[in-house]
N, CA and C atoms of all chains as a GROMACS GRO file, in nm:
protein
  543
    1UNK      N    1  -0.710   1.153   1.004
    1UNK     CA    2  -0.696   1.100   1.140
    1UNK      C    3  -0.698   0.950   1.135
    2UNK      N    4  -0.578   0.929   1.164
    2UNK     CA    5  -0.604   0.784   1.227
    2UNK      C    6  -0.612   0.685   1.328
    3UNK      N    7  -0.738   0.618   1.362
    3UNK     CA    8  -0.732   0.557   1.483
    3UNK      C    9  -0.743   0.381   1.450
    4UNK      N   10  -0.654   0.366   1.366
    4UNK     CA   11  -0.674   0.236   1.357
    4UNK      C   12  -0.552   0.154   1.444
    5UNK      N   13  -0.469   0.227   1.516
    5UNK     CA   14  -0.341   0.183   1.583
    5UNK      C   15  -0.378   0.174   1.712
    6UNK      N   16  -0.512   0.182   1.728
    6UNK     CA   17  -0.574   0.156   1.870
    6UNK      C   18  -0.662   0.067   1.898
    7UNK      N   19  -0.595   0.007   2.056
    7UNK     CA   20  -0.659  -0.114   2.080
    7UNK      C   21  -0.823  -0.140   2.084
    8UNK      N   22  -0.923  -0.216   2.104
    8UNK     CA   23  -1.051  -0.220   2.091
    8UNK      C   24  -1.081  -0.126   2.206
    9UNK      N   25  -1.030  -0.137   2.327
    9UNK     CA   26  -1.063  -0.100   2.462
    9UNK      C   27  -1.085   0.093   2.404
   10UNK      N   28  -0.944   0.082   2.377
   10UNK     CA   29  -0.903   0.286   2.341
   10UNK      C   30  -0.997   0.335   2.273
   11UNK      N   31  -1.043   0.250   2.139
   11UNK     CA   32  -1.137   0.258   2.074
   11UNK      C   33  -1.234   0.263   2.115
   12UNK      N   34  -1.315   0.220   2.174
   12UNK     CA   35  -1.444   0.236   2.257
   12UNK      C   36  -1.474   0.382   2.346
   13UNK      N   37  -1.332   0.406   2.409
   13UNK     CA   38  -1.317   0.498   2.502
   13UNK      C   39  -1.315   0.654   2.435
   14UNK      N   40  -1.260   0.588   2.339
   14UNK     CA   41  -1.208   0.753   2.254
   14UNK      C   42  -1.377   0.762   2.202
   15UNK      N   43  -1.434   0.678   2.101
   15UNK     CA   44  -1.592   0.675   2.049
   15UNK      C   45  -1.686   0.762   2.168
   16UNK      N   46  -1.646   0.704   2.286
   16UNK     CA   47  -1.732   0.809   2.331
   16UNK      C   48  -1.714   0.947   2.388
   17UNK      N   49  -1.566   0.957   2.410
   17UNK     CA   50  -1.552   1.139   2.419
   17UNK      C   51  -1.546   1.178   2.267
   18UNK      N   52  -1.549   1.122   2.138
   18UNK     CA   53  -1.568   1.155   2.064
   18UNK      C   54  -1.710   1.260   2.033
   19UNK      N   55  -1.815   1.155   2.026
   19UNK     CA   56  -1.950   1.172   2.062
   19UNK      C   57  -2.014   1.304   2.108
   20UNK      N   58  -1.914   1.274   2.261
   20UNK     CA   59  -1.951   1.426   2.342
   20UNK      C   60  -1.896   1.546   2.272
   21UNK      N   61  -1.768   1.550   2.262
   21UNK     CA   62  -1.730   1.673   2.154
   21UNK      C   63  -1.775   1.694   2.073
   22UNK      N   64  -1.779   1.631   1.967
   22UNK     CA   65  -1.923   1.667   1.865
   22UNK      C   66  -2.024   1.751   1.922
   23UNK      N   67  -2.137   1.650   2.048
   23UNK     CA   68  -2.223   1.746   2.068
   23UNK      C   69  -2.178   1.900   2.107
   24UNK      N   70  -2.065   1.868   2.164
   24UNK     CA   71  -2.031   2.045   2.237
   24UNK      C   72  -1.977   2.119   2.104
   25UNK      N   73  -1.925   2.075   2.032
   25UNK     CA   74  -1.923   2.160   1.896
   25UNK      C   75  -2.007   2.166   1.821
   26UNK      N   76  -2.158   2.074   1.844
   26UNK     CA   77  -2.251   2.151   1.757
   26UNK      C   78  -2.325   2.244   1.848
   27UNK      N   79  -2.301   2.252   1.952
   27UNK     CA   80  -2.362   2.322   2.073
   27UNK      C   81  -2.272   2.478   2.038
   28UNK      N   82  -2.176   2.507   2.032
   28UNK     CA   83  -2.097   2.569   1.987
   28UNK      C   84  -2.141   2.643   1.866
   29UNK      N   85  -2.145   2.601   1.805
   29UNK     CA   86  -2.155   2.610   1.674
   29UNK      C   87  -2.313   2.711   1.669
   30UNK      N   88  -2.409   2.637   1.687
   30UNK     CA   89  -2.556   2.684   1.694
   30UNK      C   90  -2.518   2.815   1.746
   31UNK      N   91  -2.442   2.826   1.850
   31UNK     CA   92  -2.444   2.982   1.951
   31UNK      C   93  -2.383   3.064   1.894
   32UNK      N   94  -2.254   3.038   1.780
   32UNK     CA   95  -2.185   3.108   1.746
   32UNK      C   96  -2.254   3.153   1.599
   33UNK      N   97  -2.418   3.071   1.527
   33UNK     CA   98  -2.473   3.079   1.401
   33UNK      C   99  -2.567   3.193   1.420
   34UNK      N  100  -2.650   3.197   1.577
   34UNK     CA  101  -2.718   3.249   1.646
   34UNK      C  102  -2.692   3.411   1.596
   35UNK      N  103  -2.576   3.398   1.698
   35UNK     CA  104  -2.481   3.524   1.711
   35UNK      C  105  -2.440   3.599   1.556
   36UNK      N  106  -2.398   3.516   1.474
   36UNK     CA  107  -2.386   3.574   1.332
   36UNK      C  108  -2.500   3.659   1.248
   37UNK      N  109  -2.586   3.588   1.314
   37UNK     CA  110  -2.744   3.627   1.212
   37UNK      C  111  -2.843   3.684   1.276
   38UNK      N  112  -2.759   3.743   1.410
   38UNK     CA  113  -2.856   3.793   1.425
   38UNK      C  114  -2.795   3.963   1.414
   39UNK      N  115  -2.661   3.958   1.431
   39UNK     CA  116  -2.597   4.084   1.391
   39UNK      C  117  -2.573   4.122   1.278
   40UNK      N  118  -2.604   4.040   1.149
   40UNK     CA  119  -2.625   4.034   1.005
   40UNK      C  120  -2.804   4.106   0.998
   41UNK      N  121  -2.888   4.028   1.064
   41UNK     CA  122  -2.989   4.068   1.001
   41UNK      C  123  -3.084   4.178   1.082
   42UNK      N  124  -3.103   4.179   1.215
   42UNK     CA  125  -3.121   4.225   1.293
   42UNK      C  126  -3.053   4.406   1.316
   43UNK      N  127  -3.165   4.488   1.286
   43UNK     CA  128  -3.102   4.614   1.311
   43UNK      C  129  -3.209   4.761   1.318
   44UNK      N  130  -3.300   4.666   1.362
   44UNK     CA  131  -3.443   4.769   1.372
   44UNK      C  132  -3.492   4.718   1.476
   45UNK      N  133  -3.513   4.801   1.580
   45UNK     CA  134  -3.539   4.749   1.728
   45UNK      C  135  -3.653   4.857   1.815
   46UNK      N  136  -3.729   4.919   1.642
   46UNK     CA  137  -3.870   4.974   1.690
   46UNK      C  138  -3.997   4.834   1.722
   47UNK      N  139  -3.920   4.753   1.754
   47UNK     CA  140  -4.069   4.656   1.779
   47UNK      C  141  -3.988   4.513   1.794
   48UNK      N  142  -4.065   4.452   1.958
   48UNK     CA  143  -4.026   4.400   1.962
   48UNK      C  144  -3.985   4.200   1.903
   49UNK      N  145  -4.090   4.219   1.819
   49UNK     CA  146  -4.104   4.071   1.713
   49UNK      C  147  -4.014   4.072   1.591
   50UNK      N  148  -3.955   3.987   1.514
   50UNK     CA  149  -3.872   3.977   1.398
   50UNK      C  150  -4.043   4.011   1.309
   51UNK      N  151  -3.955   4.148   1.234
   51UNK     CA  152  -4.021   4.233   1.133
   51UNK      C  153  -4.025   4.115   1.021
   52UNK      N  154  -4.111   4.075   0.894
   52UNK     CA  155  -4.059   3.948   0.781
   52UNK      C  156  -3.932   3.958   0.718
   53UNK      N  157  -3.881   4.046   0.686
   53UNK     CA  158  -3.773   4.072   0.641
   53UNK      C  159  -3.654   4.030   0.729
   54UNK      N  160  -3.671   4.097   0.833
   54UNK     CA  161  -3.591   4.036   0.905
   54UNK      C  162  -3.562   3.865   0.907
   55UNK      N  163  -3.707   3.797   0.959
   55UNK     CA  164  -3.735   3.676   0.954
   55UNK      C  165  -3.643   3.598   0.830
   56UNK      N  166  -3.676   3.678   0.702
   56UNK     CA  167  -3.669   3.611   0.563
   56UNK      C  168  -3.497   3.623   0.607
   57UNK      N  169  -3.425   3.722   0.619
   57UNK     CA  170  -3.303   3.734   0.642
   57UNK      C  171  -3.232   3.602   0.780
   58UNK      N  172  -3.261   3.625   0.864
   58UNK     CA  173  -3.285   3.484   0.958
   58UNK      C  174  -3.242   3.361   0.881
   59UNK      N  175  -3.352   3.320   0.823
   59UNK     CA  176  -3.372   3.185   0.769
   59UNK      C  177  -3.275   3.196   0.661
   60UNK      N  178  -3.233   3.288   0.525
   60UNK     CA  179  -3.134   3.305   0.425
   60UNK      C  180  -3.040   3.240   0.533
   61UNK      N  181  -2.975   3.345   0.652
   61UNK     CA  182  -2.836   3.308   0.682
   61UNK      C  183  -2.767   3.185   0.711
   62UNK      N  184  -2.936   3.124   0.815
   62UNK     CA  185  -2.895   3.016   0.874
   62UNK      C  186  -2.872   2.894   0.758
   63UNK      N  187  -2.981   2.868   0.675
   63UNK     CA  188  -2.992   2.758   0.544
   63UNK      C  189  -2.810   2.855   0.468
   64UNK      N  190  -2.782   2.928   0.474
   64UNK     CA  191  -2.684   2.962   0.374
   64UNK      C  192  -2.537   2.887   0.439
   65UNK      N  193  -2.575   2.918   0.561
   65UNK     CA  194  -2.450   2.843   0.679
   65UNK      C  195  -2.436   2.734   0.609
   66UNK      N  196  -2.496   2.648   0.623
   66UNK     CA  197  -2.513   2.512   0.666
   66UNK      C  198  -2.505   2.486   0.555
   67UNK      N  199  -2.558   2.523   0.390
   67UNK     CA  200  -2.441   2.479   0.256
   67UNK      C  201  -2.325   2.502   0.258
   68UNK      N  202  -2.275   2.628   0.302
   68UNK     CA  203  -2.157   2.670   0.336
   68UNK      C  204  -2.082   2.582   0.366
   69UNK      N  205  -2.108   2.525   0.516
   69UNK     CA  206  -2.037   2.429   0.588
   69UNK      C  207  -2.027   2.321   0.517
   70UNK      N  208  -2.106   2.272   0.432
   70UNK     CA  209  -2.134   2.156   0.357
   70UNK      C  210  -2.036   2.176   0.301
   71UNK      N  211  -2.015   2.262   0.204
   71UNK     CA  212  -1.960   2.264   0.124
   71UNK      C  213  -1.845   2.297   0.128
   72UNK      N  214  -1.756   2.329   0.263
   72UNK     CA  215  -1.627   2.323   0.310
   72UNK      C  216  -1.599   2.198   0.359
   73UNK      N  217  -1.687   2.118   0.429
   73UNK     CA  218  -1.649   1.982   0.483
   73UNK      C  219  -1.637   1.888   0.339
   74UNK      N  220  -1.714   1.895   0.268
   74UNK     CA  221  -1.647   1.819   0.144
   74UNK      C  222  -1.517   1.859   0.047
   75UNK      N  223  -1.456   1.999   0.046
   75UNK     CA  224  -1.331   2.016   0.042
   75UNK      C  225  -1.254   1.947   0.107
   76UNK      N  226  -1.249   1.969   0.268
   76UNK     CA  227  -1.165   1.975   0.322
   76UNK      C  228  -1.152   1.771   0.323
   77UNK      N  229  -1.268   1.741   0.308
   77UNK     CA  230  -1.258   1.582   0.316
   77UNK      C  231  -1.145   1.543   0.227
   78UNK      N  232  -1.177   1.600   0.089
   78UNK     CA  233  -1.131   1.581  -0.020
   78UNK      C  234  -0.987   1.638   0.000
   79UNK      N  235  -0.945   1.722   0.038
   79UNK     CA  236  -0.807   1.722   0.075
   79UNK      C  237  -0.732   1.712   0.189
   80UNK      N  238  -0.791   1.649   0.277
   80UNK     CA  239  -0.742   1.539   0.358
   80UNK      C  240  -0.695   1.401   0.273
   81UNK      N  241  -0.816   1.383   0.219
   81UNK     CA  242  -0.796   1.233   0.114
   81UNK      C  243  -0.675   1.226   0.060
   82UNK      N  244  -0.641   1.359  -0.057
   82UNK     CA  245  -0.495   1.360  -0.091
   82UNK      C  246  -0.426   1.336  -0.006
   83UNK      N  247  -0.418   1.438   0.096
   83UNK     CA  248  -0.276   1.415   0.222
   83UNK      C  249  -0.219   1.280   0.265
   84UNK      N  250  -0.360   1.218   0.340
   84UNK     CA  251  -0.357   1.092   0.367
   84UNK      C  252  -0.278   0.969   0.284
   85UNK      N  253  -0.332   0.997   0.174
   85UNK     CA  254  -0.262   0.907   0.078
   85UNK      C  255  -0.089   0.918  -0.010
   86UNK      N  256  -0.117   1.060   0.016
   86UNK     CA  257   0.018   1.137   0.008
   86UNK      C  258   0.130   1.057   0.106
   87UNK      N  259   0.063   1.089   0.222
   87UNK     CA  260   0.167   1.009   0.328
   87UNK      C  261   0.153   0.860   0.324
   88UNK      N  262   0.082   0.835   0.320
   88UNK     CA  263   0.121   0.635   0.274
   88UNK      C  264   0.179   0.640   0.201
   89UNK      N  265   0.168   0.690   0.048
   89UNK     CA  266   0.235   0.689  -0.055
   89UNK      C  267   0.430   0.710   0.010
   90UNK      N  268   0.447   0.763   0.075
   90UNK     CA  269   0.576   0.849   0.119
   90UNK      C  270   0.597   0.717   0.216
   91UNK      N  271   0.564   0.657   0.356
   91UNK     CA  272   0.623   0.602   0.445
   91UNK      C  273   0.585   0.438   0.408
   92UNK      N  274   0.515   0.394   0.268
   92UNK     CA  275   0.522   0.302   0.256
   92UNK      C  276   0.612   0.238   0.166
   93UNK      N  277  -0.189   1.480   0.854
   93UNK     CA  278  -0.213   1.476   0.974
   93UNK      C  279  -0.181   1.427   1.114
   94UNK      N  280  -0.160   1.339   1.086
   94UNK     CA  281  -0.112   1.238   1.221
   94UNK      C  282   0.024   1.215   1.200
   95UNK      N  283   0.110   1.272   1.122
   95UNK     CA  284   0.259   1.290   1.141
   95UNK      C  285   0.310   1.404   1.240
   96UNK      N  286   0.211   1.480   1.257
   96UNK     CA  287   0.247   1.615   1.358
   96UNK      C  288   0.228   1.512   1.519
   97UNK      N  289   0.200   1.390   1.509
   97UNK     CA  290   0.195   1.386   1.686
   97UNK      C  291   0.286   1.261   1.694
   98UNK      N  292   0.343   1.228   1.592
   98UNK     CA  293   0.458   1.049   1.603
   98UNK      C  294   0.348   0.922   1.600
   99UNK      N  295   0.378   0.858   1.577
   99UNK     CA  296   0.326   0.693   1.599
   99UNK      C  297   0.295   0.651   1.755
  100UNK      N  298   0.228   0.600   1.768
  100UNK     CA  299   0.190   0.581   1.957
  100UNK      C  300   0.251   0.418   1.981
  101UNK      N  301   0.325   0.352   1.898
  101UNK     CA  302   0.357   0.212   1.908
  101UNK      C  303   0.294   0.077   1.875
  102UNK      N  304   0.254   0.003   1.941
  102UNK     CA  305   0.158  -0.178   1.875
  102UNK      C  306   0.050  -0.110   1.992
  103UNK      N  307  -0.074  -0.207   1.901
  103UNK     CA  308  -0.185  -0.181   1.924
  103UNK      C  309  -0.257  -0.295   1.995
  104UNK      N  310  -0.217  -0.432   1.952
  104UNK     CA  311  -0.331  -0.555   1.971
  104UNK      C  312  -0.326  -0.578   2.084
  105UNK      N  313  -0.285  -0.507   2.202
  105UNK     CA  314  -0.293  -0.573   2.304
  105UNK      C  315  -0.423  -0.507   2.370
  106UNK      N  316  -0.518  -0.555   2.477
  106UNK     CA  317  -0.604  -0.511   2.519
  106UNK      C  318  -0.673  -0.450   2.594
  107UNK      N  319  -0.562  -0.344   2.668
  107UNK     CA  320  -0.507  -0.270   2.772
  107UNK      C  321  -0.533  -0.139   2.734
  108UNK      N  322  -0.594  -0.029   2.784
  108UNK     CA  323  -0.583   0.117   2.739
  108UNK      C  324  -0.460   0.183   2.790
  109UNK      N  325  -0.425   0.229   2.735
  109UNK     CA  326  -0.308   0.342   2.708
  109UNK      C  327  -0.370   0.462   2.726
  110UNK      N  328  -0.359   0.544   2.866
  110UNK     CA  329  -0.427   0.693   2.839
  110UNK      C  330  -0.321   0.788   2.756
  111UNK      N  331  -0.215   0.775   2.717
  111UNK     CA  332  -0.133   0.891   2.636
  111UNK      C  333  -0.181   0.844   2.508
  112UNK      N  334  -0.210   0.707   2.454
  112UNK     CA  335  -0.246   0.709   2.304
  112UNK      C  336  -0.380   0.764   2.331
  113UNK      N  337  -0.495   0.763   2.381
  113UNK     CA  338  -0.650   0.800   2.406
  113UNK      C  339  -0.558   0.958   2.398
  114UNK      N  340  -0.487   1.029   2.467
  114UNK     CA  341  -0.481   1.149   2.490
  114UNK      C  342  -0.452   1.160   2.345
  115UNK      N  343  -0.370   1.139   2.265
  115UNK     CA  344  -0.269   1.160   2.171
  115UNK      C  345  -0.380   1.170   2.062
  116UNK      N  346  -0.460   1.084   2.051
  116UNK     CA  347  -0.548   1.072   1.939
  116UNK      C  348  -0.678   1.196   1.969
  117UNK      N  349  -0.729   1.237   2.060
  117UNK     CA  350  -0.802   1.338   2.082
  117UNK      C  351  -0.776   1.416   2.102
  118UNK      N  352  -0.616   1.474   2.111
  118UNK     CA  353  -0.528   1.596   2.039
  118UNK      C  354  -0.552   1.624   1.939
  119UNK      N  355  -0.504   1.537   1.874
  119UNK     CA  356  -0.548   1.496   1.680
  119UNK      C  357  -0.666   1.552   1.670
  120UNK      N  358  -0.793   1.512   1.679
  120UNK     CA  359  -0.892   1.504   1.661
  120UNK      C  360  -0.929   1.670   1.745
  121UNK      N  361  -0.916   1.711   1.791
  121UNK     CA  362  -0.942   1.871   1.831
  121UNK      C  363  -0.867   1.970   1.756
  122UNK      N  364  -0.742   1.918   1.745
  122UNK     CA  365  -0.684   2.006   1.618
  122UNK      C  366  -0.763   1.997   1.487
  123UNK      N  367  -0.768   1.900   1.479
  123UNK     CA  368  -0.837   1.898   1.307
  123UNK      C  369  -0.988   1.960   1.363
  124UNK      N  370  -1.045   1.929   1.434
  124UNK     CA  371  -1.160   1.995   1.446
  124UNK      C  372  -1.119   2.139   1.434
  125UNK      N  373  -1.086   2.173   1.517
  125UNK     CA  374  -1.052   2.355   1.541
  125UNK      C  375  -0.975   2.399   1.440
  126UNK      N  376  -0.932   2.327   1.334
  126UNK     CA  377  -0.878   2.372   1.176
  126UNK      C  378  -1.032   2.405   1.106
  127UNK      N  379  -1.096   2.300   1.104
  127UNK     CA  380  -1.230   2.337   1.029
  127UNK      C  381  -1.327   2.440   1.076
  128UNK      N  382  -1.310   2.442   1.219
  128UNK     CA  383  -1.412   2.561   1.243
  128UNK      C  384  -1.322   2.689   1.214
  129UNK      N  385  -1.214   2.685   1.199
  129UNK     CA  386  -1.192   2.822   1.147
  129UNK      C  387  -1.186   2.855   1.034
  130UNK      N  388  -1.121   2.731   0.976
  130UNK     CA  389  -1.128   2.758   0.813
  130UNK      C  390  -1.320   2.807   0.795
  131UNK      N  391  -1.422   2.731   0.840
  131UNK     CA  392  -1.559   2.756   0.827
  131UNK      C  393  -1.580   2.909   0.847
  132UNK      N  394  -1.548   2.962   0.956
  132UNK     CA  395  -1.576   3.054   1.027
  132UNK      C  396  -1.499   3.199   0.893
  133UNK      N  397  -1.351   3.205   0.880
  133UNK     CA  398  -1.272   3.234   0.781
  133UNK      C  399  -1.364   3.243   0.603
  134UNK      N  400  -1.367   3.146   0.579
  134UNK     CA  401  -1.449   3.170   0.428
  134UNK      C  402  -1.520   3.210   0.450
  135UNK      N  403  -1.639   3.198   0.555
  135UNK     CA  404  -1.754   3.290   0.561
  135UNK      C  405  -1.697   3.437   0.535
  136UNK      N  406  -1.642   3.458   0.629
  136UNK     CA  407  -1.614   3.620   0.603
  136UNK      C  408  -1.558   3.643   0.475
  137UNK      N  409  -1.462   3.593   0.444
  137UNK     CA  410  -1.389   3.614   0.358
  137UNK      C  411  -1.485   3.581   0.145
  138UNK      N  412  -1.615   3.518   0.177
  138UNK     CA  413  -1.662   3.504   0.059
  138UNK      C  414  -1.813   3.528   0.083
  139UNK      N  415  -1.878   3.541   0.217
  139UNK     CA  416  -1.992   3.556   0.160
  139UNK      C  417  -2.028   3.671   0.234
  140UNK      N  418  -2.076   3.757   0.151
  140UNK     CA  419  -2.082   3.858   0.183
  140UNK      C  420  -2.286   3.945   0.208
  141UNK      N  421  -2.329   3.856   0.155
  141UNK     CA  422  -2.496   3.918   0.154
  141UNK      C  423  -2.595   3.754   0.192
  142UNK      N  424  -2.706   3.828   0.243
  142UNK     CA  425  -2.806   3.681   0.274
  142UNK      C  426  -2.937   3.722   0.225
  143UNK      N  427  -2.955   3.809   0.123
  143UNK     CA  428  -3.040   3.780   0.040
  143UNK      C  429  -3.124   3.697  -0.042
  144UNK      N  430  -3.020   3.562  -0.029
  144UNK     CA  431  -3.064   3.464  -0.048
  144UNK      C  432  -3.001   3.350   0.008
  145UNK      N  433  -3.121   3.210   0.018
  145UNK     CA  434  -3.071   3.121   0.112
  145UNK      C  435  -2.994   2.998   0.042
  146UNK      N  436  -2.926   3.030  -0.106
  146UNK     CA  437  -2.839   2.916  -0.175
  146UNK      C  438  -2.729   3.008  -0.166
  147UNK      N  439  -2.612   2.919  -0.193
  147UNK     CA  440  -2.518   2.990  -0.232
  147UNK      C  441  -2.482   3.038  -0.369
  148UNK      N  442  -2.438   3.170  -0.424
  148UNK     CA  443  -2.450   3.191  -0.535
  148UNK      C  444  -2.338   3.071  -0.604
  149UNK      N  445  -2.270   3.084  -0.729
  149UNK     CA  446  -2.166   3.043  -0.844
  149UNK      C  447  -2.043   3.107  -0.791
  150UNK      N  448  -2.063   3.245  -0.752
  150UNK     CA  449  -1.908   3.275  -0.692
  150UNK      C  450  -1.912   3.234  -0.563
  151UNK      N  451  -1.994   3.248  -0.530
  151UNK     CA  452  -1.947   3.149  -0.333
  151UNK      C  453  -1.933   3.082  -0.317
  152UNK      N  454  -1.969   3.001  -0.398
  152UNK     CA  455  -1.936   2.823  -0.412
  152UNK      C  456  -1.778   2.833  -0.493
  153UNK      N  457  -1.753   2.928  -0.563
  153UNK     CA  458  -1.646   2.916  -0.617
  153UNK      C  459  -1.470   2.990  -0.520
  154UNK      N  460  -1.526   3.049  -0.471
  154UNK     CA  461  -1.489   3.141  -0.379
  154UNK      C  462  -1.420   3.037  -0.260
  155UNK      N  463  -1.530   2.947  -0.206
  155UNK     CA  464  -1.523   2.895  -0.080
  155UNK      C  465  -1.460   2.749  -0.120
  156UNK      N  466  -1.455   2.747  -0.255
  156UNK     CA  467  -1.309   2.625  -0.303
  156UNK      C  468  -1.222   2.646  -0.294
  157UNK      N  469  -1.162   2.782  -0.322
  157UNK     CA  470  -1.026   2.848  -0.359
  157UNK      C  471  -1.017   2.895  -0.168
  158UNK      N  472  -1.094   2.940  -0.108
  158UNK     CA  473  -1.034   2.964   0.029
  158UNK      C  474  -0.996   2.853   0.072
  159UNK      N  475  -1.088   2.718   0.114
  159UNK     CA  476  -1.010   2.598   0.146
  159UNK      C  477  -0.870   2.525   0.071
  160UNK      N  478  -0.878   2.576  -0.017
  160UNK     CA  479  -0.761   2.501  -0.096
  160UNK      C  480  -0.622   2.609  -0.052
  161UNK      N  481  -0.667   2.768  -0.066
  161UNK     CA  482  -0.572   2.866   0.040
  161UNK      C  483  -0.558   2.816   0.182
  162UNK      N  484  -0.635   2.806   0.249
  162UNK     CA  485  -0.620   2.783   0.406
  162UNK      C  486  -0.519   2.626   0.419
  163UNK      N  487  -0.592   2.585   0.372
  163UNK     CA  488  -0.467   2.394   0.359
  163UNK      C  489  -0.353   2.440   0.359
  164UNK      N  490  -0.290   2.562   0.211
  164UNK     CA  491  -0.174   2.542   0.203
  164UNK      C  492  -0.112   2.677   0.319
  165UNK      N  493  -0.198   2.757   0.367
  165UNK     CA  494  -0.090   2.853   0.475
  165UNK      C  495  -0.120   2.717   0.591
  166UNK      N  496  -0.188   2.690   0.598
  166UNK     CA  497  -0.214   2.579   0.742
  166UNK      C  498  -0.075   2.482   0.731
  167UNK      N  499  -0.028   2.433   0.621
  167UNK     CA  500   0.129   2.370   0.597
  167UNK      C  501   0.224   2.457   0.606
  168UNK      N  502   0.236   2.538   0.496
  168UNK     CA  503   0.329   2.662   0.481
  168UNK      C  504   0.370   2.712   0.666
  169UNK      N  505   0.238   2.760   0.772
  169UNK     CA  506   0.298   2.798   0.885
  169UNK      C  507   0.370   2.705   0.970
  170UNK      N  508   0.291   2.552   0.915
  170UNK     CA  509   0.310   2.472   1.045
  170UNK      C  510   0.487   2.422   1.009
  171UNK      N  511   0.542   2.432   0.853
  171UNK     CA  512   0.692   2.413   0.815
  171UNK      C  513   0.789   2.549   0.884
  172UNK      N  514   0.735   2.632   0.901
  172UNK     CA  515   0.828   2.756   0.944
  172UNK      C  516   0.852   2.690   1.107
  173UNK      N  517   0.728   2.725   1.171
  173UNK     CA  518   0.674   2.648   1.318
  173UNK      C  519   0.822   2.523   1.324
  174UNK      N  520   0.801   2.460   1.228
  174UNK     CA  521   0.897   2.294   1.267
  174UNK      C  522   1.035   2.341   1.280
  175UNK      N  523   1.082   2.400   1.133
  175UNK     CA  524   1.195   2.485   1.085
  175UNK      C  525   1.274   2.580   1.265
  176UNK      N  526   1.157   2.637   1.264
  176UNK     CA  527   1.209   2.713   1.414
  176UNK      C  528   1.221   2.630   1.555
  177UNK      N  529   1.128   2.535   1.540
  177UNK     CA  530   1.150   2.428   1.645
  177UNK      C  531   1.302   2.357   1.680
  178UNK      N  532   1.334   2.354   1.528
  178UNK     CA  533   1.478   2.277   1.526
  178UNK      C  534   1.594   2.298   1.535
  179UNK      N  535   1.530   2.493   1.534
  179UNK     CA  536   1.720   2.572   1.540
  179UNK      C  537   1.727   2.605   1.697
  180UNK      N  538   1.592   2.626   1.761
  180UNK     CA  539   1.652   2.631   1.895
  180UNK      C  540   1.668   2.526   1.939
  181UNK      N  541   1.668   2.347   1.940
  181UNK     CA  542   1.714   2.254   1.994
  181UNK      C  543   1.817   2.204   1.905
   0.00000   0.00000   0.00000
């Protein structure tokens, strides 16, 4: 992405609906991690407290997410990087 | 990336432009909503147990080869997509 073809003003403007989207996609995100782990781990509903296992399952999914994600956002950085440079390379 | 939306024109002047503000947070929601699916996608597609809270050697290996798959159908569709764009105009 590039926003360097934008004036200071745009820039400022865009920074902050930037910001907000973020939050609503990590807002997003949390509900949709929620939702994953709890239909992953969750499946005994003689009582109403997280059994430890359960718990232990919980905490696996969520910490497993979030390398996960890690570890797709540094792919995907990394091949963006190519692209990016790919195309300078090409229109310069 | 930013060849899918054209160039928005000169910049230094100090005036906002709401179609470049629009144009660029197009951008920026697409590429977002590429990653949450690609995210969303490898999950299913590589990890399969939460037995434990690292990722094993194949999931980590797994979830290289899906992103490096997803990049290239994410091109591969979006050239058919262009390809068809151009025979009906």
């Amino acid at each position: 992405m590039d926003f360097t073809g934008l004036s200071n003003a745009e820039q400022a403007h865009i920074n902050k609906l930037v910001e907000k989207r973020q939050f609503q996609g990590f807002l997003t995100m949390y509900g949709k991690l929620v939702e994953k782990c709890f239909n992953t781990c969750c499946n005994d509903f003689t009582s109403k407290s997280l059994s430890s296992k359960e718990e232990q399952c919980v905490n696996n999914c969520a910490e497993k997410f979030m390398k996960h994600s890690e570890r797709v956002s540094a792919r995907f950085a990394e091949m963006n990087a190519e692209i990016m440079s790919g195309q300078k390379n090409m229109s310069g | 990336m930013s060849s899918l939306f054209g160039g928005g024109g000169s910049s230094s002047s100090g005036g906002l432009n709401p179609e470049r503000v629009e144009m660029a947070l197009t951008e920026m929601d697409t590429v977002t909503d590429l990653f949450n699916r690609m995210v969303s996608s490898c999950q299913n597609k590589c990890i399969a147990r939460y037995a434990e809270a690292d990722l094993s050697k194949g999931e980590a290996v797994c979830i290289d080869r899906c992103v490096s798959k997803y990049h290239e159908v994410y091109g591969k569709v979006g050239d058919k997509l262009k390809v068809r764009g151009e025979q009906k105009s």
